[in-house]
C-alpha positions in Angstrom: 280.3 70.4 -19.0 278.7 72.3 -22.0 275.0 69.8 -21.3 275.2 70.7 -17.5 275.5 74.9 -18.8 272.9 74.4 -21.0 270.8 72.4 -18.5 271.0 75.2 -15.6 271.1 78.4 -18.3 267.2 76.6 -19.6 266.3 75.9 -15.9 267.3 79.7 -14.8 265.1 81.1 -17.9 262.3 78.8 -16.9 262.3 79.9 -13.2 262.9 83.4 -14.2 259.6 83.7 -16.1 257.0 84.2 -13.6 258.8 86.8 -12.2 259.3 89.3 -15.0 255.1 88.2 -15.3 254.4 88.8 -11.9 256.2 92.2 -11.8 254.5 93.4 -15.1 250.7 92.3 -14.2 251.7 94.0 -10.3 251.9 97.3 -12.0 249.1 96.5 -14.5 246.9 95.8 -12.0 247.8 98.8 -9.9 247.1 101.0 -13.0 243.6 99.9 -13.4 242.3 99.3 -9.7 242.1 102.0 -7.0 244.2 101.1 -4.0 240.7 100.1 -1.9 240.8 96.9 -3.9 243.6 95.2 -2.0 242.3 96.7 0.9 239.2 93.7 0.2 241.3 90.5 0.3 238.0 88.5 0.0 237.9 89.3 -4.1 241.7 88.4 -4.5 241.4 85.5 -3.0 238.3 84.1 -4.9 240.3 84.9 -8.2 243.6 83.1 -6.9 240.8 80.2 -6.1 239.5 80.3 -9.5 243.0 80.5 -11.1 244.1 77.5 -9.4 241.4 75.5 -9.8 240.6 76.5 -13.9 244.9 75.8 -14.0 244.3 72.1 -12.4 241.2 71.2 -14.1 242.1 72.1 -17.6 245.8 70.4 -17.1 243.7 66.8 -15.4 241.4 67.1 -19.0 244.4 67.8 -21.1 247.4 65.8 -19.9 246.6 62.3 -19.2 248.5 60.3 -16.3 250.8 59.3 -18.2 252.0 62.8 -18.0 252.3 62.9 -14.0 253.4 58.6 -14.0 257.2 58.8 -12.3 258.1 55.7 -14.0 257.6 57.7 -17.5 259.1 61.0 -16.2 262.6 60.1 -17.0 262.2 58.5 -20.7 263.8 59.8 -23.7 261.0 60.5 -26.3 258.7 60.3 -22.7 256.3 63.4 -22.3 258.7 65.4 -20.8 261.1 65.1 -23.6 260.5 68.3 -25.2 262.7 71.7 -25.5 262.6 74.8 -24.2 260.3 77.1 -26.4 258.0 74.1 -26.1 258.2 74.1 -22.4 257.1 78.0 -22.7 255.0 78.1 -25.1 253.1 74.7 -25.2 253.1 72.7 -22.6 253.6 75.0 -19.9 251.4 77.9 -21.1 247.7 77.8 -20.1 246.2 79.8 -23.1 247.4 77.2 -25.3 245.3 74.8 -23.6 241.6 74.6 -25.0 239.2 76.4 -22.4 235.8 75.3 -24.1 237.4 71.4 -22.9 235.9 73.2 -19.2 232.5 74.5 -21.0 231.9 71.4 -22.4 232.1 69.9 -18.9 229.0 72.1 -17.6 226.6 70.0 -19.5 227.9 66.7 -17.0 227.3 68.4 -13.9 227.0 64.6 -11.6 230.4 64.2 -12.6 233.2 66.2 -9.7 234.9 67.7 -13.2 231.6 69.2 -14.0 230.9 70.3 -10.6 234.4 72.0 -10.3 233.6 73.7 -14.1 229.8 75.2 -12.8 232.4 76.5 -9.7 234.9 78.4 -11.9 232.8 79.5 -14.7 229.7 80.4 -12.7 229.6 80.1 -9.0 233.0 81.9 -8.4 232.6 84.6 -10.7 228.8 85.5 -9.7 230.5 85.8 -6.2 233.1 88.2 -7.8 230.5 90.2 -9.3 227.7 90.1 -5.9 230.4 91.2 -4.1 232.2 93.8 -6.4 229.0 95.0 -7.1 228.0 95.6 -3.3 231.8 97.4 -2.4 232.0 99.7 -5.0 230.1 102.2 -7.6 229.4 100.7 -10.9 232.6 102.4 -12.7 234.9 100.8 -9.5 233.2 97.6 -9.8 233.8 96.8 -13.0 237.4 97.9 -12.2 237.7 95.3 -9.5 236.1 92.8 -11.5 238.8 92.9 -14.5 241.3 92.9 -12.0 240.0 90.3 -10.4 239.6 88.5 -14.2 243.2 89.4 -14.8 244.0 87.8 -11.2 242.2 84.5 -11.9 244.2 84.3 -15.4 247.1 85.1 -14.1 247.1 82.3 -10.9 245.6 80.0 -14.0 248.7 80.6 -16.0 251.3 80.1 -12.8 249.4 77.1 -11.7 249.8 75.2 -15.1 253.5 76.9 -15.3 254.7 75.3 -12.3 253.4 71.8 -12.5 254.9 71.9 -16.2 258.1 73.5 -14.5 258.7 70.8 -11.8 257.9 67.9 -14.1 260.1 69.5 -17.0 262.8 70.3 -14.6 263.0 67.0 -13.1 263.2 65.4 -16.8 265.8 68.1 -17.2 268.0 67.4 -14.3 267.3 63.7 -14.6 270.4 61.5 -12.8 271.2 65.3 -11.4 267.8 65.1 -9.7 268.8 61.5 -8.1 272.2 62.6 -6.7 270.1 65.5 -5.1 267.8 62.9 -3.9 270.4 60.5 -2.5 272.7 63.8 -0.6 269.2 65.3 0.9 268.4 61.5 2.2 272.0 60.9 3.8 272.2 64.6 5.2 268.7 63.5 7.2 270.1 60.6 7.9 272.8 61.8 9.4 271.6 65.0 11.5 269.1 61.7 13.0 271.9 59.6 13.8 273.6 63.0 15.5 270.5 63.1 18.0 271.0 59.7 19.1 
């Protein structure tokens, strides 16, 4: 009883995370931007773009498949096999991931991991700046263009968080996560056998 407490006490700190993150960089970012930024969803969403994509890339470069292999998941000593302040502070946090792994990759530009580095170090933030530049006065711009920064690191952070949650939680719940498995499959099977 005491391992399942523990087990949902860890998973209820893990999922409550982004939130308190979320709600602090919300009012951050209201500080510094004027409210005509999020009047110009076209910025926002290049950053959450960015984010994502610098989050996936730098997790593909840094975790190997043996990371994401479902036959592995499970194993004791396996890569999920790790506590919680490594969860948070490792594994599922993006700055401790090396970001010059992505610089590196703009010297390899045939390969599709150098083409996706030239699009979040280069292409994605000159269309940040173009466009930052062209909506606002210098001193707004350069406003909109750390918040948009802080919006790409922020999505960046999430994105690694919550692969690094599911997998982590899944290692966590383990034979919980079957018996989940096994009611969700015999509750669909039984609403289809109801239409019959």
């Amino acid at each position: 009883m005491f391992e399942l407490f523990s087990i949902v006490f860890q998973a209820a700190v893990v999922i409550a995370v982004p939130f308190v993150v979320s709600h602090i960089g919300k009012i951050l970012l209201h500080k510094v931007v004027n409210e005509e930024f999020f009047q110009v969803p076209i910025l926002k969403t290049l950053a959450y773009i960015q984010g994502v994509l610098a989050g996936l890339l730098l997790m593909r470069l840094e975790l190997d498949r043996s990371y994401f292999d479902l036959e592995r998941l499970f194993l004791v000593q396996g890569p999920w096999d790790i506590s919680l302040s490594e969860m948070l502070l490792e594994r599922g946090n993006v700055f401790g991931y090396d970001a010059f792994l992505v610089m590196r990759l703009l010297g390899e530009v045939p390969s599709n991991e150098g083409l996706l580095a030239i699009l979040i170090v280069v292409a994605l933030p000159l269309l940040i700046v173009i466009l930052s530049m062209r909506f606002w006065e210098l001193n707004d711009a350069i406003k909109a263009l750390l918040a948009s920064a802080g919006i790409a690191l922020w999505t960046g952070w999430f994105t690694v968080y919550l692969v690094c949650t599911v997998f982590w939680t899944l290692y966590l719940l383990n034979f919980w996560t079957l018996g989940l498995i096994v009611v969700y499959i015999q509750y669909r099977m039984n609403l289809q056998g109801g239409h019959h």
